[in-house]
NUSEPA-927233 format. One record per residue: residue number from 1; x, y, z negated of N, C-alpha, C in turn; residue in three letters. Coordinates in steps of 0.1 Angstrom, whole numbers, padded with zeros to 4 digits. Layout:
REM residues N
pos; n.u; n.v; n.w; ca.u; ca.v; ca.w; c.u; c.v; c.w; code
NUM; X; Y; Z; X; Y; Z; X; Y; Z; ALA
...
//
This chain:
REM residues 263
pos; n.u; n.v; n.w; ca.u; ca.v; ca.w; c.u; c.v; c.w; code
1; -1368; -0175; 0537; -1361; -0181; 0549; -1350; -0172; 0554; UNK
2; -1339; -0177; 0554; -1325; -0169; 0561; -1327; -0162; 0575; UNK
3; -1325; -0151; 0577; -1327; -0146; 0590; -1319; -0153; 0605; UNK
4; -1323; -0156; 0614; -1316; -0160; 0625; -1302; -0153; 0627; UNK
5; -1294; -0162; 0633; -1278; -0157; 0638; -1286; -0147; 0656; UNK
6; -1280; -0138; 0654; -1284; -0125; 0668; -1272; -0129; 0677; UNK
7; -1276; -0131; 0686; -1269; -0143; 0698; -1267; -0128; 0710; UNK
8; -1258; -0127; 0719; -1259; -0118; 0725; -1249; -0125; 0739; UNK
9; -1250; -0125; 0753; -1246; -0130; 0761; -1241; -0116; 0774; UNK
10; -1228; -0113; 0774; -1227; -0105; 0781; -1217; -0107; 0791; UNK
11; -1219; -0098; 0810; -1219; -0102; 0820; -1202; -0090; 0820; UNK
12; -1191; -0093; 0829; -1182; -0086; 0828; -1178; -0090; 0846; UNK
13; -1167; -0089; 0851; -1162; -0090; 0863; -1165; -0106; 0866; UNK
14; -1171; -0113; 0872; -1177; -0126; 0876; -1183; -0135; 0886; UNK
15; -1185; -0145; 0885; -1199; -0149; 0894; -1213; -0155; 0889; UNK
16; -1215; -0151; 0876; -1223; -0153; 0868; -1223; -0169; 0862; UNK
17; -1217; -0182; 0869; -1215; -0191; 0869; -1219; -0199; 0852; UNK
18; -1208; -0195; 0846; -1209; -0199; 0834; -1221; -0195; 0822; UNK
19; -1227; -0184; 0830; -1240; -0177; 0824; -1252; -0189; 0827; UNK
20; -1248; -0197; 0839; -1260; -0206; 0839; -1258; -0213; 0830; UNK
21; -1244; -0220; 0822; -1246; -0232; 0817; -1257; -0230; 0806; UNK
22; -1260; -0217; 0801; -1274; -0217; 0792; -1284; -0216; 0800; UNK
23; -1285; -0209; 0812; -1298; -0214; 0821; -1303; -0226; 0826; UNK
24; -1293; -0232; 0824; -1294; -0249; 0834; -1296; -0260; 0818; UNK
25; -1298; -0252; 0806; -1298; -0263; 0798; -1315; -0264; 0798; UNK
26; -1323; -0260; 0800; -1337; -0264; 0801; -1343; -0266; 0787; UNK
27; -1346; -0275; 0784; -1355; -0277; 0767; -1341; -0279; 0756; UNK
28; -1334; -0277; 0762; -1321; -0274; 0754; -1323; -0255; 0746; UNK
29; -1324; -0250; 0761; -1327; -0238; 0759; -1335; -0231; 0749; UNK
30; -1345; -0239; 0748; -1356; -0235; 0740; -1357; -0241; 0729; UNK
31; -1349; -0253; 0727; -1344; -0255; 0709; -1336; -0245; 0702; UNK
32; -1327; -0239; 0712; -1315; -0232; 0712; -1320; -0219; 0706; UNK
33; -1337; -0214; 0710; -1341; -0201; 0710; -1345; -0201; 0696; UNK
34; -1349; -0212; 0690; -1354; -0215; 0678; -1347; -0215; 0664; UNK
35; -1335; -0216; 0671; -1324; -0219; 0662; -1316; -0204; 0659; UNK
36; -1316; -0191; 0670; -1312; -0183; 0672; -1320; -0171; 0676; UNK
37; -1313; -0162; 0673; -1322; -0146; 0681; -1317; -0139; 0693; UNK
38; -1320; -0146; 0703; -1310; -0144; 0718; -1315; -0128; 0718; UNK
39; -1307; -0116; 0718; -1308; -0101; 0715; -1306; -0096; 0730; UNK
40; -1298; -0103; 0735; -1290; -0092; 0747; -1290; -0108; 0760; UNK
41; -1290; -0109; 0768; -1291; -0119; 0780; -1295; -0114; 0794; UNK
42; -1291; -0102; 0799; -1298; -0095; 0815; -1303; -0105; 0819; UNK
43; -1292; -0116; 0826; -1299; -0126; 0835; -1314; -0133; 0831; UNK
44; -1313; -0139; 0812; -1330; -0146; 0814; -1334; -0135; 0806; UNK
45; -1331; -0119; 0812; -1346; -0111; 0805; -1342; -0104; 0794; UNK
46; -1337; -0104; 0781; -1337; -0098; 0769; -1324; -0087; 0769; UNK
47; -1325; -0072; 0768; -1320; -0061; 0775; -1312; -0055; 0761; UNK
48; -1302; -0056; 0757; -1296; -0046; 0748; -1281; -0050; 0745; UNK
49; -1280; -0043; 0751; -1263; -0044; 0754; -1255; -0039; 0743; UNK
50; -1261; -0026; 0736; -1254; -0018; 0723; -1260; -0028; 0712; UNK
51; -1263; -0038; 0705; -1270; -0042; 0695; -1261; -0051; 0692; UNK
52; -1262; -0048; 0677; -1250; -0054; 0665; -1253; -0070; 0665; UNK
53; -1248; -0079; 0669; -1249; -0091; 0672; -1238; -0101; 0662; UNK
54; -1245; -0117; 0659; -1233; -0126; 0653; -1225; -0135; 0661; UNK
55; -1229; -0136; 0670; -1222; -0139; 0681; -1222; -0135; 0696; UNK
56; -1210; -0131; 0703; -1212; -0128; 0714; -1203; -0135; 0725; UNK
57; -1214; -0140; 0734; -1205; -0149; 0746; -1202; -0140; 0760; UNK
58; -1187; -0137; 0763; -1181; -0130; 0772; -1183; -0135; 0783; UNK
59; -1189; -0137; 0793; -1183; -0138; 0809; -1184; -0132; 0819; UNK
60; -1165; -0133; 0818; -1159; -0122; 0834; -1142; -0120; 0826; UNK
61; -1138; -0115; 0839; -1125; -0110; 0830; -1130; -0093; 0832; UNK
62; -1114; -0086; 0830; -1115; -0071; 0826; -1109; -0064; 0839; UNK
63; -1117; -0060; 0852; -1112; -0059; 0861; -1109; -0041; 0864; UNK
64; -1119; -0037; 0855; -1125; -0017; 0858; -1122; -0015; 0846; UNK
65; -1121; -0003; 0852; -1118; 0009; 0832; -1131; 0009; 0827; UNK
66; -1143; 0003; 0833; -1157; 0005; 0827; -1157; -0009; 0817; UNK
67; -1151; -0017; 0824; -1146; -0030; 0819; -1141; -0029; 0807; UNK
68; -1128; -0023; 0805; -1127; -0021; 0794; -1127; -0015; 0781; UNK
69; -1141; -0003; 0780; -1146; 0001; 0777; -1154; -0002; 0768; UNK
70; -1163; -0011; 0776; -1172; -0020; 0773; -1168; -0030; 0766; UNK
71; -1156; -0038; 0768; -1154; -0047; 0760; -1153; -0048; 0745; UNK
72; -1142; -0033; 0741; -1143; -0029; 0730; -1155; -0028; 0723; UNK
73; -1167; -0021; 0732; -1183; -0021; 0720; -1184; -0035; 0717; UNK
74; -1182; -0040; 0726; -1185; -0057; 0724; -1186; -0062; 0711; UNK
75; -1170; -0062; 0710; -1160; -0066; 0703; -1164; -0057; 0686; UNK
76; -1169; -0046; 0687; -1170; -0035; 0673; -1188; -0040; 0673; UNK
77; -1193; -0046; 0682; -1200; -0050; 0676; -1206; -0065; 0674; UNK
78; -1200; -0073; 0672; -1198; -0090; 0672; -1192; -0094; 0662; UNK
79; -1196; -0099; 0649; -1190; -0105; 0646; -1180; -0121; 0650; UNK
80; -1185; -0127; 0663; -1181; -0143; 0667; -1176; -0136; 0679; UNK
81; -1169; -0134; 0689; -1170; -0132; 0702; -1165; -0142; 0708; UNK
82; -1167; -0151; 0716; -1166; -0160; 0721; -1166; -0154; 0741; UNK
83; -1152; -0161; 0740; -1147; -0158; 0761; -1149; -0172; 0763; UNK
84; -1160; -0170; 0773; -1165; -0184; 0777; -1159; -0183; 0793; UNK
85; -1156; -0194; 0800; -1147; -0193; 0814; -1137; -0191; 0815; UNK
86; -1132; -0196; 0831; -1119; -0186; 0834; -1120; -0177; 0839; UNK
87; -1122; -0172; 0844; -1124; -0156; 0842; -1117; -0148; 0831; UNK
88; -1127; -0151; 0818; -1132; -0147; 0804; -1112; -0150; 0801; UNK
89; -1109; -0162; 0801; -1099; -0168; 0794; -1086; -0171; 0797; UNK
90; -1087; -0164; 0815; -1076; -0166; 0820; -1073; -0154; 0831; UNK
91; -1083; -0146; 0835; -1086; -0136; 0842; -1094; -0138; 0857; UNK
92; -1092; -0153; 0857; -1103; -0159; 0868; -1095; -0156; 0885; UNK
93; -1106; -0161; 0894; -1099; -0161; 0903; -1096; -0147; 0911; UNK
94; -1103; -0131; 0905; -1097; -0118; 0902; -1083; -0120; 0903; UNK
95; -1074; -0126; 0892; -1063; -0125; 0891; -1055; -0130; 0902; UNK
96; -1060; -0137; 0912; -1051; -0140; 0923; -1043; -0125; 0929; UNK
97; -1053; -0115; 0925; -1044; -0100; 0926; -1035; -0095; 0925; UNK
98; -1036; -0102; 0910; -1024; -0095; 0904; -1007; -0098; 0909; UNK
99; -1006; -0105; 0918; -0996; -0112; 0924; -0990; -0104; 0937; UNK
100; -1000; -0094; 0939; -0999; -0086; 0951; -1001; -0069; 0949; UNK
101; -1002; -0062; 0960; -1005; -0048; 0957; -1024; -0049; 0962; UNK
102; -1031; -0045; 0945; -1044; -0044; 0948; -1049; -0034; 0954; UNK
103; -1040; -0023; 0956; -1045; -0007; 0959; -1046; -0010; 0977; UNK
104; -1035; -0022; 0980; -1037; -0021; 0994; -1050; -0033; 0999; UNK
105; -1054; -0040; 0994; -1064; -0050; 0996; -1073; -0038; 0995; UNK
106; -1078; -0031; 0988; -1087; -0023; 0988; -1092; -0016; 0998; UNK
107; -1078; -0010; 1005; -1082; 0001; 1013; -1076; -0009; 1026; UNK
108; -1074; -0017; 1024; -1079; -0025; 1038; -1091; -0031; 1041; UNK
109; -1104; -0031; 1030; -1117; -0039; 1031; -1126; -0026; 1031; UNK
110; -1118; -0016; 1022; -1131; -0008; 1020; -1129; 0008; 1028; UNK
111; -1140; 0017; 1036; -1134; 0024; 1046; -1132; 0045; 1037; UNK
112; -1141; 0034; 1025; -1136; 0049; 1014; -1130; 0048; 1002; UNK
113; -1120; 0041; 1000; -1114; 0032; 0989; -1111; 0039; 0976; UNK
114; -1114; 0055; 0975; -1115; 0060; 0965; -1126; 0063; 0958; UNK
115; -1136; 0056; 0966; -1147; 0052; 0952; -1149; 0043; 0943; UNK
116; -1137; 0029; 0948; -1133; 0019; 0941; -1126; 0021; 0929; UNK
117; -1131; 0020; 0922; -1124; 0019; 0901; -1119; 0009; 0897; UNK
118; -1107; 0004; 0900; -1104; -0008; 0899; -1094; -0006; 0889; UNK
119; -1090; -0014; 0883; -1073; -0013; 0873; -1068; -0023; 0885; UNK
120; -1049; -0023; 0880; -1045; -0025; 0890; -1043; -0044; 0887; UNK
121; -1048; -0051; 0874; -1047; -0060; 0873; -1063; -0067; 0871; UNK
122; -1064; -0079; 0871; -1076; -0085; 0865; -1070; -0096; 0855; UNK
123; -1071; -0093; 0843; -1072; -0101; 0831; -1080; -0105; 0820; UNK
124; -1075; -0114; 0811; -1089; -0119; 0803; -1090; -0115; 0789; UNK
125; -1102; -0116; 0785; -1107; -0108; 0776; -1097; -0107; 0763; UNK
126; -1089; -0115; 0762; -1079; -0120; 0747; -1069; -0106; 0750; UNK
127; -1067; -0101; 0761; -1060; -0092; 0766; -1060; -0079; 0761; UNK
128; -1073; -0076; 0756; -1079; -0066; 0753; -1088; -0064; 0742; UNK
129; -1090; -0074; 0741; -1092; -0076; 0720; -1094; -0091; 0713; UNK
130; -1097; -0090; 0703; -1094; -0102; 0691; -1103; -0109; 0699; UNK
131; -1104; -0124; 0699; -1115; -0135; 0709; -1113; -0144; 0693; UNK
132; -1126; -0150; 0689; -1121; -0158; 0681; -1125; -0173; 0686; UNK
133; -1129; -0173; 0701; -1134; -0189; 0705; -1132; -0190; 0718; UNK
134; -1122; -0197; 0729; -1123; -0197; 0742; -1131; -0210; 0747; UNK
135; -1139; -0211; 0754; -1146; -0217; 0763; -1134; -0220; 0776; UNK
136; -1128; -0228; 0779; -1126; -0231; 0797; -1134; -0237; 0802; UNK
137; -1133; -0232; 0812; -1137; -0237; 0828; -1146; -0230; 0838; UNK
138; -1144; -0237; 0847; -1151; -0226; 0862; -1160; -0238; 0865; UNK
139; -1177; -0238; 0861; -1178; -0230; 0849; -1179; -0239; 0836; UNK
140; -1181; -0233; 0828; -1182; -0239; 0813; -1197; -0249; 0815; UNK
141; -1201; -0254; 0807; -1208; -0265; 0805; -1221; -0263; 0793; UNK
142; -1232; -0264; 0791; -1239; -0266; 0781; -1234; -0274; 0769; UNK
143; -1230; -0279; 0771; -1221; -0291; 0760; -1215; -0277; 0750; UNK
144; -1206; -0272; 0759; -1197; -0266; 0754; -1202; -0254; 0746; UNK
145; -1213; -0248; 0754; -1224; -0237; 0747; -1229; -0240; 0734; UNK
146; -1233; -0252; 0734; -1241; -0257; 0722; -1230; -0263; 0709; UNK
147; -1220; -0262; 0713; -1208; -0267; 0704; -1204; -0255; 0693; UNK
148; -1204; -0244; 0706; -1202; -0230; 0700; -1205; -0223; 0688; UNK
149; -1223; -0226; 0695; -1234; -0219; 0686; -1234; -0229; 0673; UNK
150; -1235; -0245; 0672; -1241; -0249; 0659; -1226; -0248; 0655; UNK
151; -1214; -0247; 0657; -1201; -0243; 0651; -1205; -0234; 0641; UNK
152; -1210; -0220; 0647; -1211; -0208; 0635; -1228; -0213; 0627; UNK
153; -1233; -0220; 0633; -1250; -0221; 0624; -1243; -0226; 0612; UNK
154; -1230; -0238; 0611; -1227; -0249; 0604; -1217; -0241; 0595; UNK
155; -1208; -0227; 0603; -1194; -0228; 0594; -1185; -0234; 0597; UNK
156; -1185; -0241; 0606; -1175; -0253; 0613; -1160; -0238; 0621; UNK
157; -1149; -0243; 0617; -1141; -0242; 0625; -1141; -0244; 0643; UNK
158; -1140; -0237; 0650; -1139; -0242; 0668; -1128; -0253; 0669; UNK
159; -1132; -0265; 0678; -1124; -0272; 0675; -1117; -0267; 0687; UNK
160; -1106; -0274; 0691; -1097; -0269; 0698; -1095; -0285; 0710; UNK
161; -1101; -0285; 0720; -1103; -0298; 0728; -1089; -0294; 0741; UNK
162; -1082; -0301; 0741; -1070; -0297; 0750; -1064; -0310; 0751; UNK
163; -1070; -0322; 0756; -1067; -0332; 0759; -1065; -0331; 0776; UNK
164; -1057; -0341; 0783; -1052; -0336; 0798; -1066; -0345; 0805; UNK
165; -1072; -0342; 0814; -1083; -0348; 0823; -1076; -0363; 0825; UNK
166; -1063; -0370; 0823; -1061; -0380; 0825; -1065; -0391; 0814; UNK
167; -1068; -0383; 0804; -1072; -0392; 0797; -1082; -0398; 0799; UNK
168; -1091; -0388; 0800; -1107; -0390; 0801; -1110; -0403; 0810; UNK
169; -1099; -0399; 0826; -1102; -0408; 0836; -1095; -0423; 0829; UNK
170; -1088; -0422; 0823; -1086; -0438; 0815; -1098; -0442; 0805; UNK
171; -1104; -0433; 0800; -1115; -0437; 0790; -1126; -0440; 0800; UNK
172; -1126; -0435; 0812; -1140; -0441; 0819; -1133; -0452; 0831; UNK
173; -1121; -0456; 0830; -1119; -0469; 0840; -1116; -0462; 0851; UNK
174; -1118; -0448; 0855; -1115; -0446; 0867; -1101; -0448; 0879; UNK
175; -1098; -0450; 0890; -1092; -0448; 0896; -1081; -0441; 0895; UNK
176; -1068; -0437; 0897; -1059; -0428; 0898; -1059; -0421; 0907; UNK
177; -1068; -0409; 0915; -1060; -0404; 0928; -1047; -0400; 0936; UNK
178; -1041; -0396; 0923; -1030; -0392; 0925; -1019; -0407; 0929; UNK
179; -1019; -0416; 0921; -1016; -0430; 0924; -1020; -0437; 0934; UNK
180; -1032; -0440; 0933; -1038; -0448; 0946; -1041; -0444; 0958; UNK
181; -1041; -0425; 0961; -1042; -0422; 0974; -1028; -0412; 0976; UNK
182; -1025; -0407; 0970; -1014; -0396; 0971; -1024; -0385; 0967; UNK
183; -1032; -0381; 0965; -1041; -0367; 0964; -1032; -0358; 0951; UNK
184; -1032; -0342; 0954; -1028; -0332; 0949; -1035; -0331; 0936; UNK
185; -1037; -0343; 0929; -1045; -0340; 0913; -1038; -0336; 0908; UNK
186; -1043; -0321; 0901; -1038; -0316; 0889; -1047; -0319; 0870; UNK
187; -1051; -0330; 0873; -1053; -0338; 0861; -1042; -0338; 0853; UNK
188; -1028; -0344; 0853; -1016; -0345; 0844; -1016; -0332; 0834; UNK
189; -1019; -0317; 0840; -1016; -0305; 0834; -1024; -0303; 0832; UNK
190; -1041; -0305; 0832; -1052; -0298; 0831; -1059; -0306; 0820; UNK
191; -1065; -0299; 0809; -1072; -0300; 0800; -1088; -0309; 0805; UNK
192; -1091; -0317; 0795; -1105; -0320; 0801; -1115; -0313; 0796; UNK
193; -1126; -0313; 0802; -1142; -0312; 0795; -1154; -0310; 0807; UNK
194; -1146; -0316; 0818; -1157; -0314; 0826; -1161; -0330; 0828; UNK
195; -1157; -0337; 0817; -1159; -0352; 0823; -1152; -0358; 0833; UNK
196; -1143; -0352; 0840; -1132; -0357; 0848; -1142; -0361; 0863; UNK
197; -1150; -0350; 0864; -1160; -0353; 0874; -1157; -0355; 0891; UNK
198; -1145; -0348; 0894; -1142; -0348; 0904; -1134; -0360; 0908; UNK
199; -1122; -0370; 0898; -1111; -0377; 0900; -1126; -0391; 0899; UNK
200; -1131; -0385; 0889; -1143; -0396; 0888; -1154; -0402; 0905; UNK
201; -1154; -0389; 0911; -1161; -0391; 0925; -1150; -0394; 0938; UNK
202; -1137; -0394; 0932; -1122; -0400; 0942; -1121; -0386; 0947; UNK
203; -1119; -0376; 0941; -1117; -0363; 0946; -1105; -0358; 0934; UNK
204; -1098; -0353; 0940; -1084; -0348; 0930; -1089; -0332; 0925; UNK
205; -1083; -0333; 0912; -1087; -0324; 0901; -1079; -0307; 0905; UNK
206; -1089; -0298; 0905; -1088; -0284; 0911; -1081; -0276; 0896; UNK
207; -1080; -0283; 0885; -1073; -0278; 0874; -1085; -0265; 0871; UNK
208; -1099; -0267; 0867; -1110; -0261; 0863; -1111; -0253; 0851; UNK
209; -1107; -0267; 0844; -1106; -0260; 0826; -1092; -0256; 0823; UNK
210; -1086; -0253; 0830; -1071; -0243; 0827; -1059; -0256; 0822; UNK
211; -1049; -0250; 0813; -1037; -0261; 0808; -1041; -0267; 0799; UNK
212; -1031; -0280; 0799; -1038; -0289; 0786; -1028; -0286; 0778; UNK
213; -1027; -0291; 0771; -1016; -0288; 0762; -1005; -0299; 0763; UNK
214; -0992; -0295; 0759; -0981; -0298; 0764; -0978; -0297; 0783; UNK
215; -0984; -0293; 0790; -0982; -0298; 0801; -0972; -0299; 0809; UNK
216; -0967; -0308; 0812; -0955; -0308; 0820; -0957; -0302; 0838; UNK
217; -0959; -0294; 0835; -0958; -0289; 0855; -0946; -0289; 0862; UNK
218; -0935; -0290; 0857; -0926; -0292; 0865; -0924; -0307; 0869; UNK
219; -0926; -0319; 0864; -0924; -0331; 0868; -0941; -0331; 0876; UNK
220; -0951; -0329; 0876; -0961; -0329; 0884; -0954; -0320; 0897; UNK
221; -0951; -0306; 0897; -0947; -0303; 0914; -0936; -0310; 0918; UNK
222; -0929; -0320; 0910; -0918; -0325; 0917; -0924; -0338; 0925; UNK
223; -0938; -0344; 0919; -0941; -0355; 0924; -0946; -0351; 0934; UNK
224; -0960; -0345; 0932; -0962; -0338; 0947; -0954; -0333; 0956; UNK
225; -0942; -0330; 0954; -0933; -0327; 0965; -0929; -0339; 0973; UNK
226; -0926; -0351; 0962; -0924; -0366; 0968; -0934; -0370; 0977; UNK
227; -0945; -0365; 0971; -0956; -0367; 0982; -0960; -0365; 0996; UNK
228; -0950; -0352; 0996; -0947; -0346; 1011; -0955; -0331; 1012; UNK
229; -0961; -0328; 1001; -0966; -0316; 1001; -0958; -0301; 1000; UNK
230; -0957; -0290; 1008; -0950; -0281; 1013; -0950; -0273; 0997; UNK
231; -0938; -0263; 0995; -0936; -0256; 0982; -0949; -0245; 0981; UNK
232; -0951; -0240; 0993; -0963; -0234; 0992; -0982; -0237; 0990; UNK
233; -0979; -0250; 0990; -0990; -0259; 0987; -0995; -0258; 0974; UNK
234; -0982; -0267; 0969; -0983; -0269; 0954; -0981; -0255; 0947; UNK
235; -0976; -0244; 0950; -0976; -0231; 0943; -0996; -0229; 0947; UNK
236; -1004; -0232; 0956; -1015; -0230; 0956; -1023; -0239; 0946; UNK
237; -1012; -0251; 0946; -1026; -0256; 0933; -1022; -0244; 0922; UNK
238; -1011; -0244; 0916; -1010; -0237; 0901; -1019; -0222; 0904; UNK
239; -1016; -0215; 0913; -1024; -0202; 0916; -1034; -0207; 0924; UNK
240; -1043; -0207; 0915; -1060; -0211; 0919; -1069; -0203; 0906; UNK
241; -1075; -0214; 0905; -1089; -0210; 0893; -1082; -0199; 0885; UNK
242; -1071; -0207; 0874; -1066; -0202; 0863; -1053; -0193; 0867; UNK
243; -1050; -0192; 0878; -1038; -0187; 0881; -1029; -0174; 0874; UNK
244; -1040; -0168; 0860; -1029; -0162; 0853; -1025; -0165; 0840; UNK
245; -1034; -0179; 0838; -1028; -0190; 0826; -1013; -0189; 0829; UNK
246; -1006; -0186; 0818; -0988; -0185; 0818; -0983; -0196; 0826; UNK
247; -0987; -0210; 0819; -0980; -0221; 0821; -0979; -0225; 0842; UNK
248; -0993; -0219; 0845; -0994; -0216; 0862; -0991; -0211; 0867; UNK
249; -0996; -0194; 0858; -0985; -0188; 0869; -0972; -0189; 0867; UNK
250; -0965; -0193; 0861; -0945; -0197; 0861; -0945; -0203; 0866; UNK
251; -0956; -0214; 0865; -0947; -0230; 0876; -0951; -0225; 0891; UNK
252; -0966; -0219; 0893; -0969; -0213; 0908; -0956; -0203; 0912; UNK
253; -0953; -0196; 0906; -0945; -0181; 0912; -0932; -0193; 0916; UNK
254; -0926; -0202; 0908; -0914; -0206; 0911; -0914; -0216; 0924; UNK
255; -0927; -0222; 0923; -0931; -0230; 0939; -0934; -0222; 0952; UNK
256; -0938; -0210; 0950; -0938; -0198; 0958; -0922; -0195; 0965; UNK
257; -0913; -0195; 0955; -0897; -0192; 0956; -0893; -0209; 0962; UNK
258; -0899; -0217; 0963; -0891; -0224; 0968; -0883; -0228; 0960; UNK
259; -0885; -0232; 0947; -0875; -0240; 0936; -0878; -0251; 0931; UNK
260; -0872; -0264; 0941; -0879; -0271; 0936; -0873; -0281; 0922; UNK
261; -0860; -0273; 0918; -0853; -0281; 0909; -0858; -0272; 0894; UNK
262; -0863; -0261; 0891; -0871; -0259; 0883; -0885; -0256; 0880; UNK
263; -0889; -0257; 0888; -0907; -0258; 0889; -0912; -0267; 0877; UNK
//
């Protein structure tokens, strides 16, 4: 009998969030264990952080020089490494930092700020070495976990899911918020996979799972602007979750400036 694939789940700058989507899968979890040799996991229990692993799932971005340190062993020891989140894939909501001076946030919260180890950016893990699988969203999903794993059990290529959340909401009949109420949905630009849960409950889309592909953000902040929403507004949708996804931060930084003829 073939030996198990050594599964390894490691924690970086975060909220642990996306580490539940394997805690919250329940008898998922324990098919999952059968199938695999979960080696390394703090949160449910299994402790080895240096162990040569076939796949390893990242969540956090790279905020400390300990941060990046670590990531490399990771990385020298993983064959699969998989950045699951934003955080992991975008630098997470950390990176709202990077937009500012972090040295002074610091030593305005903290009253000895030189025991703080911080770099002066927060970015994601692709940043700092080879990723061969990104996971989006705040947070990622069981779905998405289990797609991962029987991907390498199978050999399967990662597929690459970058369809805009507007679709989804047409495949399930839903409502338009952005149409039928005026609400700040960033559905048009945002990738699905959360099931389009929020546009689905009449609530406008926080842009979770990062850019979809192709996305047009300059004709979305120009409609929200028709909407009556201030430049500084819509620069806070794009700088949010994903805020150092390229496609966000450019169109955020240029709604920040008050541009509303190229945003």
């Amino acid at each position: 009998m073939d030996a198990k694939l050594r599964l390894a789940v490691h924690k970086f700058s975060s909220c642990d969030g996306c580490q539940l989507a394997f805690l919250n899968m329940g008898a998922d979890l324990l098919k999952l264990a059968d199938l695999v040799d979960i080696v390394h996991f703090a949160e449910a229990g299994p402790m080895a952080p240096d162990a040569t692993v076939d796949i390893a799932f990242v969540e956090g971005s790279i905020s400390t020089p300990e941060d990046e340190e670590r990531i490399r062993l990771v990385r020298k020891n993983s064959r699969h490494l998989v950045a699951m989140g934003a955080c992991a894939t975008a630098g997470g909501l950390q990176a709202l930092r990077n937009r500012t001076a972090g040295a002074d946030w610091i030593a305005a919260i903290y009253p000895q700020p030189e025991f703080i180890h911080a770099l002066p950016t927060s970015t994601a893990v692709a940043a700092h070495v080879i990723v061969d699988e990104e996971l989006w969203g705040c947070p990622v999903n069981g779905r998405q976990v289990l797609d991962a794993v029987r991907g390498r059990l199978f050999g399967v290529a990662p597929a690459v899911k970058n369809d805009k959340v507007c679709l989804e909401c047409k495949r399930q009949q839903s409502v338009c918020v952005l149409v039928a109420h005026g609400a700040p949905c960033m559905g048009p630009v945002t990738r699905t996979g959360c099931g389009a849960l929020c546009p689905h409950l009449q609530r406008d889309c926080y842009a979770c799972y990062g850019p979809a592909e192709n996305p047009n953000t300059r004709a979305l902040g120009r409609r929200l602007a028709d909407l009556g929403f201030s430049s500084a507004a819509i620069a806070r949708r794009f700088l949010s979750i994903n805020s150092a996804a390229p496609v966000f931060q450019d169109a955020g930084g240029l709604w920040q400036k008050g541009d509303h003829g190229d945003a």
